[in-house]
N, C-alpha and C positions, 0 to 999 in steps of 0.2 A: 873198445874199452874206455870207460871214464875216466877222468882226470881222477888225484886223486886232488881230495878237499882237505888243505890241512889243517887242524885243527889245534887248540891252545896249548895241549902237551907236548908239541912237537918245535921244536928250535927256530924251523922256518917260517914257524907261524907269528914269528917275532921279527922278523929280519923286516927294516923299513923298506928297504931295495924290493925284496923279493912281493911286500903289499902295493906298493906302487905299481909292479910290472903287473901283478895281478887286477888294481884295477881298470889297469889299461886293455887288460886281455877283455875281462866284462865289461867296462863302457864301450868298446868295441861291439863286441856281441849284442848289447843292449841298443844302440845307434843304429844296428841293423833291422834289428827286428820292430824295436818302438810299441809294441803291444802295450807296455806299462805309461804311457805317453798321461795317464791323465787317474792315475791311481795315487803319485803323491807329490808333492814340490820337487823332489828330490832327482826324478825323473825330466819336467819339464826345465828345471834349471841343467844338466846334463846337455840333454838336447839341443837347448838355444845357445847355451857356452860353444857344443860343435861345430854346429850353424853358423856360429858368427864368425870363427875361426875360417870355414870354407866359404869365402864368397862367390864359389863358385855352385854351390846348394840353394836352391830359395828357400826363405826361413819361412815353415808353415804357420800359416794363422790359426784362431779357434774356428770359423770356419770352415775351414779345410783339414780338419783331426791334426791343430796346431797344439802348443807347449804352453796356453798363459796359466799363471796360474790360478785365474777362475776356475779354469775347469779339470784344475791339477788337483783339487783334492775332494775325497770324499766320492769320487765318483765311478768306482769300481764295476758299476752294471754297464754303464758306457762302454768302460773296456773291454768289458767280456764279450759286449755283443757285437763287435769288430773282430773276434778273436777269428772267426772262418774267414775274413775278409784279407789279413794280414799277407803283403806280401814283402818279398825282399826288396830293400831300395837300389837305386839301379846310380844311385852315387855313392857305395862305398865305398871306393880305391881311394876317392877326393877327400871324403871324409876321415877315412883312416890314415891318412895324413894329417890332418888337422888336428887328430887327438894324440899324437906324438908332440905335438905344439901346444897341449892344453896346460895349463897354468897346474901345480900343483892347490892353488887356491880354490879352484873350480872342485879339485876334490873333497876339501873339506868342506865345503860348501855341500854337496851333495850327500857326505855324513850328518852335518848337522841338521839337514833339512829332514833324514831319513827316522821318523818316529816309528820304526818296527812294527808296524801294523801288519807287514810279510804278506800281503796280499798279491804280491807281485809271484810268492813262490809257487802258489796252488794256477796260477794260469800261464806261467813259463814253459816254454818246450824245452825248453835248458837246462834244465833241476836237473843234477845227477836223479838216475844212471844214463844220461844223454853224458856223450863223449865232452861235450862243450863244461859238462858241470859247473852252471852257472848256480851261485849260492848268493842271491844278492842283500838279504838282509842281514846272514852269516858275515859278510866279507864289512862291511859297515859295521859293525858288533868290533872286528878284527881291526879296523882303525880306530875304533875308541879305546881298544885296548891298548892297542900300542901306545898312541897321543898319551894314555893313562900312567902307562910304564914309563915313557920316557919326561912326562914334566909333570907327573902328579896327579891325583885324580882330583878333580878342584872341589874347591870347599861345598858351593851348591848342587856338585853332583852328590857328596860324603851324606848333605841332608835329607836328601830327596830319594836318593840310595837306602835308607835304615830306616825303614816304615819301622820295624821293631822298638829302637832308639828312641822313635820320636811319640811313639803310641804309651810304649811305656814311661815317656816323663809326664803325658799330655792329660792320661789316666790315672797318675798320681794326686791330682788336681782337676778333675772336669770340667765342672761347672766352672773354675776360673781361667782355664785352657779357653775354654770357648769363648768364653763369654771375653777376653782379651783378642782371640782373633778375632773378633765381630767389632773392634777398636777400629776406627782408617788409622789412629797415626802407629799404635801396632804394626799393621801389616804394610805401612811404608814402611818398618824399621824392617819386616821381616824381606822387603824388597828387596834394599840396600843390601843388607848382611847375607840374604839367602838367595836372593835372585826368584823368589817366588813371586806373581805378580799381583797387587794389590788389589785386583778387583776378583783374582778368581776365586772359584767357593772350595773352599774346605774341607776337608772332612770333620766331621764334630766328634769328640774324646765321650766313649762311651761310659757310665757308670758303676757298669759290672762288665767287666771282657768277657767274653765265650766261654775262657777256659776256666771264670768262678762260676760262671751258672752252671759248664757240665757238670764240674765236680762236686757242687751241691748238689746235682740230680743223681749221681751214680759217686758215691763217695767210698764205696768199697772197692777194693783191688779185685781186677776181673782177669783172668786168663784165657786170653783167645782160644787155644788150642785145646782149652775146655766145654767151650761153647761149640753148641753143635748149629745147625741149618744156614742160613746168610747170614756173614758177617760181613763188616766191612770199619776201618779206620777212617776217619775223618780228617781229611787235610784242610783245615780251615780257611787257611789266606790270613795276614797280615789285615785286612781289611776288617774282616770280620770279626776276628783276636780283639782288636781297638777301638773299630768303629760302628761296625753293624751288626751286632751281636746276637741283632735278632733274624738274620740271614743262617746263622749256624744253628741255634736253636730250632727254626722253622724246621731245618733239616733234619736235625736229628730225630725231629716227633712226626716227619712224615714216613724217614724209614723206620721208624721203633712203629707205627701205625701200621706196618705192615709187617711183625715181626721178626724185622733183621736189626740184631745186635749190631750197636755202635760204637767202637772204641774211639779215643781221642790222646794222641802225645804231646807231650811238649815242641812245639816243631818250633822251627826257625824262617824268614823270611825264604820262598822258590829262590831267589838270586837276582831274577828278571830289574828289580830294578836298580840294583847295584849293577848288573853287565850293560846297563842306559849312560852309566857315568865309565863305563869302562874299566871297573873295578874287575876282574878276574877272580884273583884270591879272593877275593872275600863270598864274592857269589860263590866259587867252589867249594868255600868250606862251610857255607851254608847249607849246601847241596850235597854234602858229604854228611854232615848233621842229619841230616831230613833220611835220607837214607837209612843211615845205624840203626836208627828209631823206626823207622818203615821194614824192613828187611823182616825182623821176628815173626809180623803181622802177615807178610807175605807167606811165610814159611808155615804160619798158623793155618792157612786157608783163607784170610780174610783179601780184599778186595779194596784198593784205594777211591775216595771217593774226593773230589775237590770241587768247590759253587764258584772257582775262580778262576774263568778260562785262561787265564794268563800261569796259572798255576798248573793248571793241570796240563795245558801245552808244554811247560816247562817238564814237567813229569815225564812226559811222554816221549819228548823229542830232544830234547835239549841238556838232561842229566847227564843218562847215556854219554853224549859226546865230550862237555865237560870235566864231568869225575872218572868216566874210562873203567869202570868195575862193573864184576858180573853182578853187584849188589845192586849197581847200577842198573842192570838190563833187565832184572828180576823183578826190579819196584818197577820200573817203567811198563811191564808187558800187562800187568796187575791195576793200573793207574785207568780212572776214569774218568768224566767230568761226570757232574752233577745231576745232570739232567740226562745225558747218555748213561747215565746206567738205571736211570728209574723208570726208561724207555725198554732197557733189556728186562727190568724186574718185570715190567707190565707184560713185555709179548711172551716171556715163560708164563704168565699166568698166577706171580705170585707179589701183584700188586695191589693193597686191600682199595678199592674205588667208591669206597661208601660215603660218596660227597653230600652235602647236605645243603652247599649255599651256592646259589649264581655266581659267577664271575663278571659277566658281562662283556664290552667291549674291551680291547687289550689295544695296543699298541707297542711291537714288541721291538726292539733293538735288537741285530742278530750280531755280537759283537763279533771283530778279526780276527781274533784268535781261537773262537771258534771254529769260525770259518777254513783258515790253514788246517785245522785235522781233521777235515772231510770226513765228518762223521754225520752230516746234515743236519739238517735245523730241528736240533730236537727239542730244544725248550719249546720250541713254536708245537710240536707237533703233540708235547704231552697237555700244552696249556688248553689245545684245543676238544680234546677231550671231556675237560670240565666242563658243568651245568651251564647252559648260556654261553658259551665263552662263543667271542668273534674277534678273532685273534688278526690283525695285520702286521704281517713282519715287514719290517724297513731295511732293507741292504745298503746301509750306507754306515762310512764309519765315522767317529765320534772325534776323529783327528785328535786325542786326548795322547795315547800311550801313559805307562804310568809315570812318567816324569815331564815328557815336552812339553804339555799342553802347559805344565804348572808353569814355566819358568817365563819370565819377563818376555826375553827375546821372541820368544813362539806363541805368545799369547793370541794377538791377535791373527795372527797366520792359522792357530787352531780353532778360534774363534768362528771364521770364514768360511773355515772347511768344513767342520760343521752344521751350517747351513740348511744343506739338500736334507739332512739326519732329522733334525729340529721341525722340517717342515713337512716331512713326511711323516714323523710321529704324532703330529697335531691336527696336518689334515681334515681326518672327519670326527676330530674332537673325541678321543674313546676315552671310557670312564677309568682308564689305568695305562697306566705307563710300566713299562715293563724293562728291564737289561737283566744280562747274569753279571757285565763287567761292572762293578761299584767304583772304578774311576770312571767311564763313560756315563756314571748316573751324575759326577758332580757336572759334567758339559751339558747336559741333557735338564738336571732339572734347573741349573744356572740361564740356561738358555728361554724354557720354558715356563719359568717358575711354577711346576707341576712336582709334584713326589714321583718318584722314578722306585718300584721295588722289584727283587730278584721272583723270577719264574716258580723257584720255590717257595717264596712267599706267598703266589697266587694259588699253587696247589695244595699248601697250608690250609689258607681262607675256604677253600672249596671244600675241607674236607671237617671245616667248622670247629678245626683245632684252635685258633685264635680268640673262636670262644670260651673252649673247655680249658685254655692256658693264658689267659690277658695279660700276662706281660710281653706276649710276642707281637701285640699289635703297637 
């Protein structure tokens, strides 16, 4: 039987004693196994802290599948392809020893390194329903939270946390929003004050948000459960609400192209990057929001759709446990990403394919959170479909998350990590650049000074909507 995994509404999930013993139970487990050794910092600093503790252990190098962290981040394919290789080490009595000795330091050290990219979970043999129920991105969420509860959730996580907050003051003003971040002594101020780092790029304050343009397209009250054939609500993303307006747009005119009704609510931020600063409440009762408003649409027949893997992960996986309701489990079971369900409209056969323009070469990002709901790389497999397209997926992540990358501290740590992503998207030079995640587009086109657009942007252009609608380009 599994352990059980406790979770935010439960008492124990708060007791400092009882996360500490906990992560001694998983850095144990994790020390033995080592599979994760080069998937993020957070892992190789772990390791060598053990290491050094036992000098009775020899500390691996990077040629010998060692902990630096060159080849701590971003390197995910490495890992997988050791995964049949993997065996038990044959020092761990010595070693588990040594991590009864481990500094409480060592642990925070391993949270804050840990940018939730949860790639560690899809290749663990540990994930519940294994007896060991190893939850290791979970359990790092559970020390921010705590850290959060007991001294505050600090001022640069409160900013970096309310994409909402800051899109709506940012949009009140645009053109002077932007054009003040593109200041240097601006964004030293926004250094100092906010911990965001002065050379990273931005997201630029959109002119019209998503939600003026829907509602000037569709400005009558519609009723779900009057409309018949596919429907579906539209979960926009914060990103796209404020900043890429023409990512939610593209969408909607690719599924209206195929005649499925499009509904749109007022939604509130997934929570994802308020539980980054270890905000709890606040993510919950965004999540509880999002819900009340999702639930009718559910009941209606309609089908959640999201272009924000981090959103719609959250949808799926992470409400449920959170908010704890069947309203909960209802939206969750209903819940799609973007590109996974225009995969499902195509193989029923009720996907309109009347493309009319080349695409060309792609170079495609397959972002992490993607990846965790093993639903397989469907942006890559609908792109490739269209006229021309020569699509190269790049399995490497973006080391961004929606807040680490931003912040002073980790900047150039996610800079680095980075790297293998940037150079494998550039490689044979393709005439487009591709992600579904629009924080991994500001690492990506920062890195490569190229435009980075969402997958439904590219099935847009193919189907020569961007013609027939010019404000989406």
């Amino acid at each position: 039987m599994s352990r059980h995994v406790p979770g935010p509404r439960e008492d124990i999930y708060w007791s400092r004693d009882a996360l500490v013993a906990e992560e001694k139970r998983v850095f144990e487990i994790c020390n033995g196994c080592r599979l994760c050794f080069n998937l993020c910092p957070s892992f190789p600093s772990l390791f060598d802290a053990i290491d050094s503790l036992d000098s009775s252990a020899p500390i691996p190098t990077p040629a010998t599948g060692g902990h630096s962290q060159l080849d701590a981040l971003g390197n995910h394919e490495a890992a997988t392809a050791g995964a049949h290789d993997a065996q038990p080490r044959d020092d761990i009595h010595g070693q588990a020893e040594a991590l009864e000795k481990l500094p409480l330091s060592v642990h925070q050290k391993v949270v804050d390194e840990c940018y939730q990219c949860k790639l560690c979970d899809p290749i663990c043999p540990y994930v519940p329903p294994h007896e060991f129920a190893v939850d290791f991105p979970r359990l790092m969420l559970r020390h921010k939270a705590i850290d959060a509860r007991e001294h505050g959730v600090k001022f640069q996580d409160r900013v970096l946390g309310d994409p909402d907050l800051v899109g709506s003051l940012g949009t009140l003003m645009p053109s002077i929003a932007n054009f003040a971040n593109s200041l240097p002594v601006n964004r030293v101020i926004i250094e100092k004050v906010a911990g965001i780092h002065r050379d990273r790029q931005l997201p630029t304050f959109a002119s019209e948000t998503f939600l003026e343009w829907f509602r000037k397209r569709h400005p009558e009250a519609r009723d779900p459960k009057a409309v018949d054939g596919r429907k579906v609500v539209l979960f926009y993303t914060c990103s796209v609400q404020w900043n890429e307006p023409q990512v939610g747009r593209a969408a909607v005119e690719v599924l209206e192209h195929s005649g499925i009704t499009v509904f749109v609510e007022e939604f509130k931020c997934c929570g994802m990057p308020a539980l980054d600063g270890g905000d709890v409440p606040r993510a919950t009762s965004w999540a509880t929001h999002n819900i009340e408003r999702l639930r009718p649409f559910v009941d209606a027949g309609c089908d959640i759709v999201s272009p924000g893997p981090t959103c719609s992960y959250m949808m799926k996986k992470e409400w449920p446990d959170y908010v704890g309701s069947e309203d909960a489990d209802a939206v969750s079971k209903r819940s799609f990403d973007l590109m996974e369900y225009l995969n499902i409209v195509r193989k029923a056969g009720e996907l309109k394919e009347d493309y009319t323009t080349p695409v060309g070469s792609i170079g495609y990002h397959v972002p992490c959170h993607l990846k965790v709901q093993k639903i397989g790389f469907r942006s890559r497999d609908m792109m490739k479909t269209l006229p021309e397209a020569k699509v190269t997926l790049v399995d490497k992540c973006s080391c961004m998350d929606g807040t680490w990358g931003m912040k002073t501290e980790w900047y150039e740590m996610s800079k680095k990590g980075a790297q293998p992503l940037l150079e494998g998207l550039t490689k044979d030079k393709p005439t487009t650049l591709s992600s579904d995640c629009l924080i991994a587009k500001l690492q990506i086109e920062e890195g490569t000074g190229q435009k980075v657009i969402h997958p439904i942007e590219v099935v847009h252009k193919a189907l020569g909507l961007a013609k027939t609608n010019p404000g989406n380009t």
